[in-house]
C-alpha positions, 0 to 999 in steps of 0.5 A, a space after each residue: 294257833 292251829 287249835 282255833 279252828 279243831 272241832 275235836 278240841 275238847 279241852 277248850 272253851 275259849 276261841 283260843 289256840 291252846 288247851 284249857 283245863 278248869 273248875 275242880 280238874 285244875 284243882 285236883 292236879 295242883 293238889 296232885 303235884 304239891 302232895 307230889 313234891 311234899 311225899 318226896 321229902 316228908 321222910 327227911 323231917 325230923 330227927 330220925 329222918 332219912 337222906 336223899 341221894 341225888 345225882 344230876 345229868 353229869 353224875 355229880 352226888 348230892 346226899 342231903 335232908 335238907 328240904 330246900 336242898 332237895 327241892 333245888 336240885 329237883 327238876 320240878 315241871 309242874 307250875 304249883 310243884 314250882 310254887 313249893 319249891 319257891 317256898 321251902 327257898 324262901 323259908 330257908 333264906 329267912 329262917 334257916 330252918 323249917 323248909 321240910 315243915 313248911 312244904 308238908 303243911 302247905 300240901 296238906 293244906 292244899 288236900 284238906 282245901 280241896 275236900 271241901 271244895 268238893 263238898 261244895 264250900 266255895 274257895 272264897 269261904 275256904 280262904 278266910 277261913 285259912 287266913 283267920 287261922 293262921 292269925 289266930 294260929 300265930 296270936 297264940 304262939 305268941 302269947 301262949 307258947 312263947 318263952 323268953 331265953 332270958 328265963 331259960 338261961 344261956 343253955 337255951 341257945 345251945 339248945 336250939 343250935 342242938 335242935 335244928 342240927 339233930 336231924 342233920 348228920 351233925 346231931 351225932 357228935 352232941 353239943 360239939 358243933 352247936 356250942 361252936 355255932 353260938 360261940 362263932 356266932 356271939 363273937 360277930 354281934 355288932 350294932 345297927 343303927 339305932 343301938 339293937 344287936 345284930 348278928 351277921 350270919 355272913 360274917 361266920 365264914 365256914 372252910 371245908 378241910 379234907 382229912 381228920 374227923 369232924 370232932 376235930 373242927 374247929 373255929 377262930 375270930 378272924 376271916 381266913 382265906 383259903 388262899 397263902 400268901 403270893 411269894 415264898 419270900 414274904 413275911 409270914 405276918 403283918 401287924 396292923 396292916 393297912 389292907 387294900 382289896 383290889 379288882 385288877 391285874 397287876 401284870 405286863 400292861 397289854 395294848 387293847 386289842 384293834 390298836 395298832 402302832 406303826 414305828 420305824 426305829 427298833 428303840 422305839 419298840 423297847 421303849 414301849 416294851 419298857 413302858 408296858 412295864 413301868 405303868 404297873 410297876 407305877 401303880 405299885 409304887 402308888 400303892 405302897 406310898 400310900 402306906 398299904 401293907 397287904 394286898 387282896 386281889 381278885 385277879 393275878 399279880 406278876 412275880 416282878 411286882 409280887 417280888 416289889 411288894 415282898 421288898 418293901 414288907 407288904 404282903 400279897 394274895 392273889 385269886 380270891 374269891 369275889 364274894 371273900 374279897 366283899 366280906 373283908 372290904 366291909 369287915 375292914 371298912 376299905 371299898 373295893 377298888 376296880 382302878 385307880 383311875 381318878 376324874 382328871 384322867 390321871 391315877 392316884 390311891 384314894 387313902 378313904 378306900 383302904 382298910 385296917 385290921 390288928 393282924 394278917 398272917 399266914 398259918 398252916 392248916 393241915 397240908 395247905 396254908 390258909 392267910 387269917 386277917 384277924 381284929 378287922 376295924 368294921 366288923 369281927 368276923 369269925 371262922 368254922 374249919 369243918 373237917 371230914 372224910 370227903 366232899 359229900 360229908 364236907 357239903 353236907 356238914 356246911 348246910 347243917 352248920 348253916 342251919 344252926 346259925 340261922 336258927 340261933 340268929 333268930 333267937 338272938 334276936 328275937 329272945 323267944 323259943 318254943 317247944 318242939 318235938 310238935 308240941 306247937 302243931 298239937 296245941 295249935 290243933 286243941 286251940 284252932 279247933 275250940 276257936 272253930 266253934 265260936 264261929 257261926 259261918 261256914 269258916 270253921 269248916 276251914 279252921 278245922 281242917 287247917 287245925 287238923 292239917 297242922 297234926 301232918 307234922 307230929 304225925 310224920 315225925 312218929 311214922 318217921 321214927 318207927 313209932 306208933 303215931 295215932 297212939 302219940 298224936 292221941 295222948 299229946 292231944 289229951 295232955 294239951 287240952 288238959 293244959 289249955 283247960 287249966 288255969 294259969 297256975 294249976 300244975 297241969 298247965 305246964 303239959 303245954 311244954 309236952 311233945 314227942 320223945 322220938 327216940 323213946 317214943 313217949 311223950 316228955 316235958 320238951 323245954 326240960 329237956 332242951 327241944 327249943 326251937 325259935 319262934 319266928 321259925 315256927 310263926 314265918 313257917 305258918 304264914 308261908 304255908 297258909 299263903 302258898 296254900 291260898 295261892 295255889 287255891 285261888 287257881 280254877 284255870 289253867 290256859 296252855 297256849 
């Protein structure tokens, strides 16, 4: 609070500790830090686009293009750096995808916003402006850009898996792992509440294997552990188990600690030795009277009881993962029991809380043995192993991959696609701009530069591919306001479909040539943009105390 009384403190004007910082200097430092963050992963978008290595304090490697990847592992200071870094999470958590697109329409956003405010728009009028935009923005893709999968056949979701994983290090093996993605997918559909699909991205459980190449990934209904079963004596299946999934030691019960217990007879020792025993040799004998045949736990189990379960035919697995042990409970519809305490103070298995499946057993995958529960009551699960040279590659296989399920979640169930390859930004750049004129505010000042904002996208992906944008983006524009000024049925209205061949560089009918990308994507990436621009617009004051 020193700074109250410093005569020299010129960045205040406030009779406040602290410095200010305000009007168009606050502005020009947030457009500073997002165009910042947006220039770091900007040449990661696309198909063509490059990896970025990154290593931490502790030497550990992250190589990866993912933009939401990226952005995590950056120690970002800057309070508006913070917000995009926020953004590109939380497209990746709803959508799966678009997390480089959304960051570098939102900086580009926040640039044009502030050229405006500095040729005397107020903030205010730039703000309606955006927000009439991206509703009209997104009215459009709905209406105009929008294609139903049922009329593209089942090939389309191959096609939007291919899409999303082509600018990942999968894109080289072909339609390989995007006809996995939608096989291991559509084998988990399930059904809410009110009768509509559902596809459980979390119920496709991914398992990194060193060793072979990638082509020789594969997938499985059924959840896999990478865990074997506890004892060398147990059976290598159990057919129609009854499961139990448990979150508590069965081992040698210990006194707590601060108990204290004072005896003068020696037998009197060994009895409370044997007792010790006896309480966890009880709760097993609980657990098999209660008809459980397999046993997951999230804790250890003692060879002495290992070797009771081995006897009576169940099946053991110790040490999994709580995040595993949660998906096969709700697959199998058993709840996880942390005791087998009951309200009476005594303790009992509640026969409710115990699951089924048609099948666990243990199967050998490449030098580990890895326990499968297959045909789960609740809910069918699925299983990718991913097979590769190293960690890296394994963790960058498992991002891109998740990617590609997200993606065709969305269509599933959605049922609509777009054209890719920037054929949504262009068009919606034609569009936004013809709209502007309708309007007799200072708001079209803003539609036009959001319209031209959105044109960042097909930009960087030509820049990024080595090709010559300004000649692309011109001849794109051309074909799209060709196709908007057609009548419906005029043959020139099918150009609407028109975007990038990156890797010819020329321009192509996309939805032929299977470019589809979902079109939620493409609405949530709009709306997450334009509001992150709006925030971060709204601020003329930035306060340090």
């Amino acid at each position: 609070m020193s700074g109250i009384f410093d005569a020299n403190n010129q960045d205040s004007a406030l009779f406040i500790g602290g410095t200010r910082v305000s009007g168009q200097q606050v502005r020009s430092q947030n457009v500073m830090a997002a165009q910042s963050i947006a220039n770091v992963i900007k040449t990661s978008l696309g198909p063509v686009g490059l990896d970025k290595m990154l290593v931490d304090d502790v030497g550990d490697v992250t190589i990866s293009n993912d933009g939401a990847t990226i952005l995590q592992l950056l120690e970002v200071e800057h309070p508006a750096g913070k917000i995009l870094v926020k953004l590109a999470q939380q497209q990746d958590t709803e959508v799966g995808d678009g997390t480089t697109s959304v960051v570098v329409i939102a900086a580009e956003l926040l640039r044009r916003a502030n050229e405006l405010v500095k040729s005397h728009i107020h903030p205010a009028t730039v703000i309606a402006g955006y927000r009439l935009a991206c509703k009209e923005a997104n009215r459009f893709i709905a209406d105009q850009m929008a294609q139903k999968v049922d009329t593209l056949g089942a090939e389309a979701l191959v096609s939007v898996a291919m899409t999303t994983i082509s600018s990942k290090i999968l894109g080289t093996y072909g339609t390989f792992f995007a006809e996995m993605a939608v096989d291991a997918l559509k084998a988990v559909r399930s059904q809410d509440s009110r009768g509509k699909a559902r596809y459980a991205v979390g119920a496709v459980n991914i398992l990194k294997v060193k060793g072979s190449s990638a082509r020789e990934s594969s997938w499985f209904t059924g959840h896999a552990l990478y865990r074997p079963f506890t004892g060398a004596a147990m059976r290598r299946s159990v057919t129609s188990p009854r499961i139990a999934v448990i979150d508590f030691d069965i081992t040698k019960t210990r006194m707590k600690l601060g108990v204290h217990i004072v005896i003068d007879n020696p037998e009197s020792l060994e009895a409370i030795r044997k007792r010790e025993a006896d309480i966890s040799a009880e709760r097993v004998r609980m657990l098999l009277d209660a008809g459980v045949t397999a046993v997951f736990s999230t804790r250890g189990i003692d060879d002495v009881y290992v070797k009771m379960f081995a006897e009576a035919g169940a099946v053991t697995v110790t040490r999994v993962p709580k995040d595993d042990a949660r998906r096969i409970a709700r697959g199998c519809g058993a709840s996880v029991l942390t005791t087998l305490a009951t309200l009476d103070g005594d303790e009992a298995v509640d026969v409710g809380a115990l699951g089924s499946a048609e099948l666990v057993e243990q199967v050998r995958l490449s030098d580990d043995d890895v326990v499968v529960v297959r045909g789960a009551r609740e809910q069918h699960a699925a299983t990718v192993i991913l097979r590769g040279a190293n960690d890296y590659m394994l963790d960058e296989m498992e991002r891109s991959f998740h990617d590609s399920l997200c993606a065709v979640k969305r269509v599933l169930e959605s049922g609509s696609v777009v054209p890719g390859g920037g054929a949504v930004e262009v068009a919606l750049d034609i569009y936004l701009e013809s709209f502007a004129t309708t309007l007799g505010s200072r708001e079209q000042l803003a539609i036009v530069e959001f319209a031209n904002a959105l044109l960042s996208i097909p930009k960087q992906l030509a820049v990024n591919a080595a090709k010559d944008s300004i000649e692309l983006v011109a001849k794109l524009r051309a074909y799209h306001a060709a196709a908007q000024n057609a009548a419906p049925d005029a043959p020139r209205s099918h150009l609407k479909n028109y975007g990038l061949d990156l890797h010819e560089g020329k321009l192509r009918d996309n939805v032929k040539a299977g470019v589809l990308e979902p079109a939620m994507s493409k609405i949530k990436m709009l709306k997450s943009a334009t509001e992150a621009a709006i925030n971060i617009l709204r601020i003329d004051d930035m306060i340090k105390l």
